[in-house]
Every structure is written in C-alpha cells, then in structure tokens.
BAFI-3210 file (N, C-alpha, C; in Angstrom, 3 decimals, decimal comma, padded with zeros to 6 digits):
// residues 139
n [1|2|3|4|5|6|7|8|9|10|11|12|13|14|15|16|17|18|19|20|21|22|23|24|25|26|27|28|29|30|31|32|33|34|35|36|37|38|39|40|41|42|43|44|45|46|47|48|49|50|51|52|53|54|55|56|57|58|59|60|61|62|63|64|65|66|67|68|69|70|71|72|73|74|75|76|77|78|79|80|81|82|83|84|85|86|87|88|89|90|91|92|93|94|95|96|97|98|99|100|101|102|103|104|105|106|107|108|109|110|111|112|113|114|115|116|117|118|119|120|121|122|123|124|125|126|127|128|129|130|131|132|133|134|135|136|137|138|139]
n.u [-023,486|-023,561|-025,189|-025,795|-023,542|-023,464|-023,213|-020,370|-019,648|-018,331|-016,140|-016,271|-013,659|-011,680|-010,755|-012,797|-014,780|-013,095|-012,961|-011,375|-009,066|-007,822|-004,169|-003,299|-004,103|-003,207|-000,160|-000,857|-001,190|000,863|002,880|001,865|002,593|005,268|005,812|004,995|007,032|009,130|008,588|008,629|011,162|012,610|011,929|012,321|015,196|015,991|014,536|016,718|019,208|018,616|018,890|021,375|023,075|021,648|023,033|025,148|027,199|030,688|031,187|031,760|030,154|028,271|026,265|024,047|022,794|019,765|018,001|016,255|014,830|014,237|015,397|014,896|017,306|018,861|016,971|015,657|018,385|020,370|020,191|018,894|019,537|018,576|019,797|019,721|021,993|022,820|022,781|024,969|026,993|029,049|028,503|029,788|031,719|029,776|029,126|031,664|031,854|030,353|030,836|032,989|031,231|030,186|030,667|030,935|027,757|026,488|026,920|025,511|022,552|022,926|022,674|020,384|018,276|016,384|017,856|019,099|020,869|022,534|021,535|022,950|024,236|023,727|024,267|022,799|023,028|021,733|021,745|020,851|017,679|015,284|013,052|010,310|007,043|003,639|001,085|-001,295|-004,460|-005,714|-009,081]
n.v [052,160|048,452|045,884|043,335|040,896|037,219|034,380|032,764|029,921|026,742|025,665|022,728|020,215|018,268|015,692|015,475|013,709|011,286|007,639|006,131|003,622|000,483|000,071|-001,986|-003,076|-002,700|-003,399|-006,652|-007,072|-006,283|-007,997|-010,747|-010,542|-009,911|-012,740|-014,382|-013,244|-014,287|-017,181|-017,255|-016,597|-018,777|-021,466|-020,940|-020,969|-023,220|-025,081|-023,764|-024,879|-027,630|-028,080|-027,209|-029,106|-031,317|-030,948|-029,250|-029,919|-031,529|-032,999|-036,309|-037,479|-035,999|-036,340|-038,327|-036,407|-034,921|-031,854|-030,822|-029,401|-025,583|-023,195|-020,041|-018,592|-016,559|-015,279|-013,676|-012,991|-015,205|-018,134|-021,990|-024,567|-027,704|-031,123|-034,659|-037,011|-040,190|-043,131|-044,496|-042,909|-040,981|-038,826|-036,735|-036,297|-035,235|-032,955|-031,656|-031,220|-029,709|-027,696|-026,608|-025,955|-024,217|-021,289|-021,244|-021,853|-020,157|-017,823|-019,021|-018,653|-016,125|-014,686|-015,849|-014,853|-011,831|-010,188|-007,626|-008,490|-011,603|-014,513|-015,413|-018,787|-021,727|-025,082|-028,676|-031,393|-034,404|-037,350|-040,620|-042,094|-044,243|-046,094|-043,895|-044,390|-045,924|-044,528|-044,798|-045,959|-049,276|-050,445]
n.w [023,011|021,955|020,596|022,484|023,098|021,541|023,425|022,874|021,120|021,608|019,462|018,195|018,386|016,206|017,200|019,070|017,996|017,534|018,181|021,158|020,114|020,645|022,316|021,142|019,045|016,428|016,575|016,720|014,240|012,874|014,289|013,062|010,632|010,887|011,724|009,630|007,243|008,736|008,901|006,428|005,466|006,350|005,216|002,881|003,230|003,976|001,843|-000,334|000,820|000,924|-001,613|-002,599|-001,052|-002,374|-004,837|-005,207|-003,885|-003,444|-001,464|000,396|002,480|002,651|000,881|001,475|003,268|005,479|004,869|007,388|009,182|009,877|011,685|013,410|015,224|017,790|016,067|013,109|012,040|012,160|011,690|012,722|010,708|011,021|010,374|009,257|009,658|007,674|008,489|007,584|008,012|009,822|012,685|013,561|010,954|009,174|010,682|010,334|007,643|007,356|008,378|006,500|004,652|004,783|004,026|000,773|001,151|002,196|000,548|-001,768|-000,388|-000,713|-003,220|-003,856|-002,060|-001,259|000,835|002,797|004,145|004,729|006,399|009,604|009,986|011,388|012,729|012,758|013,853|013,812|014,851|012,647|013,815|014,917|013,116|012,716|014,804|013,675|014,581|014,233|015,280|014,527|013,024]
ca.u [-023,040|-023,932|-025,667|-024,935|-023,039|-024,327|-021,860|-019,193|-019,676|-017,271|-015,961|-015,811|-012,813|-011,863|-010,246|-013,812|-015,312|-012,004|-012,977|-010,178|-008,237|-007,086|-002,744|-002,326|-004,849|-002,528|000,636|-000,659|-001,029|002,749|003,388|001,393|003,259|006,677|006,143|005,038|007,878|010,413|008,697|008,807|012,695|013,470|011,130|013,654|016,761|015,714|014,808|017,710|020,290|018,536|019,102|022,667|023,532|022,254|023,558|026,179|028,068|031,021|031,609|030,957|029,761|026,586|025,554|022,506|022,331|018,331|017,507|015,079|013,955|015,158|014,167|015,449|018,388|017,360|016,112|016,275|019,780|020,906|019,682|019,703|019,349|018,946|019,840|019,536|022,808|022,261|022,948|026,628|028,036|029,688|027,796|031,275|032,210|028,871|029,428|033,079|031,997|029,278|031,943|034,045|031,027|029,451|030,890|029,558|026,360|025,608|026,781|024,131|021,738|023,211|022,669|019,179|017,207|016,419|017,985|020,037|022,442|022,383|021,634|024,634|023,904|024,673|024,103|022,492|023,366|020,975|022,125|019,224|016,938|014,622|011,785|008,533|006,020|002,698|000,297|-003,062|-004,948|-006,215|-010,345]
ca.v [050,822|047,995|044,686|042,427|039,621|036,208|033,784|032,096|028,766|025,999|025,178|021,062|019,288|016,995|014,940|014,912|012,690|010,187|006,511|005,336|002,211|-000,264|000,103|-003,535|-003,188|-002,566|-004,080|-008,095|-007,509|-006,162|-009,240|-011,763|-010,068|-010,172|-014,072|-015,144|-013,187|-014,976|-018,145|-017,387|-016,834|-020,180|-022,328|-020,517|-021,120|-024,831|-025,593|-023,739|-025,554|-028,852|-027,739|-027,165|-030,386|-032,249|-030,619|-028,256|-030,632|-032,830|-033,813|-037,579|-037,238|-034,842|-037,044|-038,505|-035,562|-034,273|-030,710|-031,495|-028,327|-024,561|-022,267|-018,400|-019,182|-016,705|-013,836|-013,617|-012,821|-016,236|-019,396|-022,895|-025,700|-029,181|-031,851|-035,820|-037,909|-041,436|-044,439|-044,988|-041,529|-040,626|-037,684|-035,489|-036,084|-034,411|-031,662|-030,694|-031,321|-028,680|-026,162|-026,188|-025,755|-022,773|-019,854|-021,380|-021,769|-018,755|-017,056|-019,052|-017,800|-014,637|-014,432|-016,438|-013,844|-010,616|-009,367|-006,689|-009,085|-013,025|-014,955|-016,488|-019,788|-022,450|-026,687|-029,163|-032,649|-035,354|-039,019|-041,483|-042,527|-045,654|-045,454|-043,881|-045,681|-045,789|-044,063|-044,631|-047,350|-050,130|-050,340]
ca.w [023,178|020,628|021,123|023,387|022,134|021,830|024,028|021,817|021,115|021,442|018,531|018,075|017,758|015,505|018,531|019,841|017,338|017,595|018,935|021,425|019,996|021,452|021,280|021,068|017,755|015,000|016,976|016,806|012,498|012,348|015,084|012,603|009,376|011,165|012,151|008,435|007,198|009,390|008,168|004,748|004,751|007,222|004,339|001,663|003,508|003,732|000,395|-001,273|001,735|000,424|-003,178|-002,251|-000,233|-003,331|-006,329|-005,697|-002,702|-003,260|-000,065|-000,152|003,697|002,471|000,023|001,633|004,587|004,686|005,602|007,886|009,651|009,937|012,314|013,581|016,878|018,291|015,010|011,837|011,485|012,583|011,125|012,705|010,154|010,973|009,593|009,700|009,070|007,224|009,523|007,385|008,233|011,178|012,710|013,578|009,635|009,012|011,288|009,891|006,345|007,268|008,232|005,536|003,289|005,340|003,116|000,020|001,204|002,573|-000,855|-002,728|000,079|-000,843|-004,986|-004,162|-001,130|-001,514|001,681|002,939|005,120|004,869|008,107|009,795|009,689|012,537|012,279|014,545|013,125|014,800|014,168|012,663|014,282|014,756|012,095|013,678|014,645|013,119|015,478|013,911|015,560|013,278|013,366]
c.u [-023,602|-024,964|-025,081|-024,704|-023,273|-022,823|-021,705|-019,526|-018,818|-017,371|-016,113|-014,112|-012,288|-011,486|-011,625|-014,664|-014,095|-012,599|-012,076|-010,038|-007,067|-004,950|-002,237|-002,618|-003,805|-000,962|000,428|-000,662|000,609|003,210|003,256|002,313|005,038|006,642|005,978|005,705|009,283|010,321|009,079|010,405|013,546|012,768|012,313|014,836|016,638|015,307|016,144|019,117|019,827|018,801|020,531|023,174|023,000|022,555|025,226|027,531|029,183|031,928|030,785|029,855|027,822|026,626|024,200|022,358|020,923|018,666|016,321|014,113|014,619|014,529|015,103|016,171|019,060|016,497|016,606|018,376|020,759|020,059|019,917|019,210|019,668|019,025|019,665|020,571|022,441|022,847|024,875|027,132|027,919|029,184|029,059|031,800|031,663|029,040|030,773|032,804|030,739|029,709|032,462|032,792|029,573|029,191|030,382|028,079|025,563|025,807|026,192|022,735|021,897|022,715|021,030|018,048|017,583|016,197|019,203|021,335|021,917|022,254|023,245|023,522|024,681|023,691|023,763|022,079|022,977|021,198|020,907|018,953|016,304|013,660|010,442|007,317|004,273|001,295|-000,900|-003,477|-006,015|-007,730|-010,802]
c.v [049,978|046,996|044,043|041,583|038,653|035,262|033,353|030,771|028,035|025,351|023,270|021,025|018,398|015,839|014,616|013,862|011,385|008,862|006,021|003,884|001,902|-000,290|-001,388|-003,812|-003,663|-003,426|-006,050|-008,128|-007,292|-007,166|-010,184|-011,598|-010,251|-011,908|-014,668|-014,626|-014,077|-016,812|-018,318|-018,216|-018,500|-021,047|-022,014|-020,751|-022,988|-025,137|-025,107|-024,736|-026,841|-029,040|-028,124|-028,167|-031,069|-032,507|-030,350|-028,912|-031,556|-033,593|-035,175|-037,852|-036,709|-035,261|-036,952|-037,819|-034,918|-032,622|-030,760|-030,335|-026,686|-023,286|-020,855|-018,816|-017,469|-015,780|-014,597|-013,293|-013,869|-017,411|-020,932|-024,040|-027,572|-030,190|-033,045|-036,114|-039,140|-042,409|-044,454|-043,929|-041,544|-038,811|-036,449|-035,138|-035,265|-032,704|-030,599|-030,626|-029,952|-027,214|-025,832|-025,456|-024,169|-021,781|-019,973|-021,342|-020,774|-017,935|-017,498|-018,454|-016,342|-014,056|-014,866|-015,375|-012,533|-009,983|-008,556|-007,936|-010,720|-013,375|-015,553|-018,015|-021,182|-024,128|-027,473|-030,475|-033,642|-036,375|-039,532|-042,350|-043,610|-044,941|-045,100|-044,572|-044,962|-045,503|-044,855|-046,339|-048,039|-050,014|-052,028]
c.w [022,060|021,438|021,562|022,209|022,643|022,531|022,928|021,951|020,948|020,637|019,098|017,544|017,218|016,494|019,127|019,589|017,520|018,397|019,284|020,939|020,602|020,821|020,857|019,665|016,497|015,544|016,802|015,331|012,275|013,004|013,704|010,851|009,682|011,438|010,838|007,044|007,667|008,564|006,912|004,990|005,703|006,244|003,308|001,756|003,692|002,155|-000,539|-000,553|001,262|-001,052|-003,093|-001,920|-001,543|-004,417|-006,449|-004,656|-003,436|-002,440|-000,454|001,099|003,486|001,487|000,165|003,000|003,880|005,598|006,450|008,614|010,052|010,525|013,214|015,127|016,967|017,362|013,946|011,257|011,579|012,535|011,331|011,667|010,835|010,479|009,977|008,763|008,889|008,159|009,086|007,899|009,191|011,492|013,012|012,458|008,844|009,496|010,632|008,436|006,408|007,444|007,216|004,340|003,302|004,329|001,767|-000,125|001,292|001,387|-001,781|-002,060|-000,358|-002,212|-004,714|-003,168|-001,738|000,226|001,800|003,419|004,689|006,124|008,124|009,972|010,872|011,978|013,063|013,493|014,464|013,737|013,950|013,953|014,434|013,673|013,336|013,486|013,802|014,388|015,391|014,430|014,208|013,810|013,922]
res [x|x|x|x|x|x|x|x|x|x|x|x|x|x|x|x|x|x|x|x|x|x|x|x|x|x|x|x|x|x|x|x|x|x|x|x|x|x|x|x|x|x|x|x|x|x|x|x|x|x|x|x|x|x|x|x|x|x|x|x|x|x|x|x|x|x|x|x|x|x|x|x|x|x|x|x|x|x|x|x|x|x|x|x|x|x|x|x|x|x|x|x|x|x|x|x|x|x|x|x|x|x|x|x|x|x|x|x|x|x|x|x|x|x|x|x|x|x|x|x|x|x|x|x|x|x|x|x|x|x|x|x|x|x|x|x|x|x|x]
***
C-alpha cells in the first residue's frame, strides 16, 4: 500500500474574496449621466430654436417670440418648447405660425445635433404676462 494521503484542501475561490455591491451602486451614475444628457440636448434645442426664431424666421408673428424653456414631454424623443408671445401678437397666430415652421426647424436641429433621430418637437405658447414682482425685501 502507499502513504496515506493528506486530505485535499479546498481550493479558494475567486468568488470568495468578492465584496457584495450594492445593485442600485452603479445604476444612480448611469441615472445621473442619463439626466445631464437629456439636459444637455433640451439647453441645445433651446438655444438653436432661439437662434432660429431670430434669424432664420420670416414670419412677422415670431419676430419678438422668446424661447423660454424646453424640457423632454415625456423622453427624449419628444421635445416641448415654450415659448412667450409679446403683448401685440395674438397667441393662436403664434401657435399656427409655429406649425408651419415645424419641418424647418427640426432640419436645422437635424444638420446642428449629433443624433441618430431628431426629437419631435411640440409648442406651448403662454400669452404675456404681468411683469414679476420684485421679491427681495428692502432693508
């Protein structure tokens, strides 16, 4: 017979050294990377849509229309812009002068992003306003 044999030892696994992480870990940086993405391109689709309205327009209507704020209805693939009509314009003249000038717009969005698809693009025409007031209390 030979020598006994010494028991076998259990190997290690690399799995045994592993520290569980948390799954939410790496999920809130691709959250925080997907939300200042989305901003980026709603900051880009507002400044070039204000570019647009007051260069490349000659509707007399969207003269003095502002871009005022532009935000994802309800993703990225769909873009609502708002705007502020000037006291003289008629806010429905705004609205139809904003249709007709859709398909242009979105094909300077189109030549100006670097994306696969363009957003669609929808309009939310708020009549002026009173001026805002001045918050800050005097001393």
């Amino acid at each position: 017979m030979g020598m006994p044999r010494e028991p076998r030892r259990r190997s290690r696994r690399i799995t045994d050294h592993l520290v569980e992480v948390d799954a939410d870990f790496f999920s809130h940086s691709a959250d925080r990377a997907r939300e200042r993405k989305l901003r980026q391109l709603c900051d880009e689709v507002q400044r070039l849509s204000a570019l647009f309205l007051a260069g490349e327009v000659r509707e007399e209507v969207l003269q003095d229309v502002m871009v005022l704020h532009t935000h994802p209805a309800p993703d990225a693939s769909r873009l609502e812009l708002v705007l502020a009509a000037p006291s003289h314009v008629d806010v429905d003249a705004v609205r139809a002068a904003l249709e007709r000038i859709r398909g242009p717009l979105r094909h300077v969005l189109a030549t100006s992003l670097h994306r696969k698809r363009v957003p669609e693009l929808t309009f939310t025409v708020v009549p002026p306003g009173p001026a805002p007031l001045d918050l800050e209390e005097e001393p």
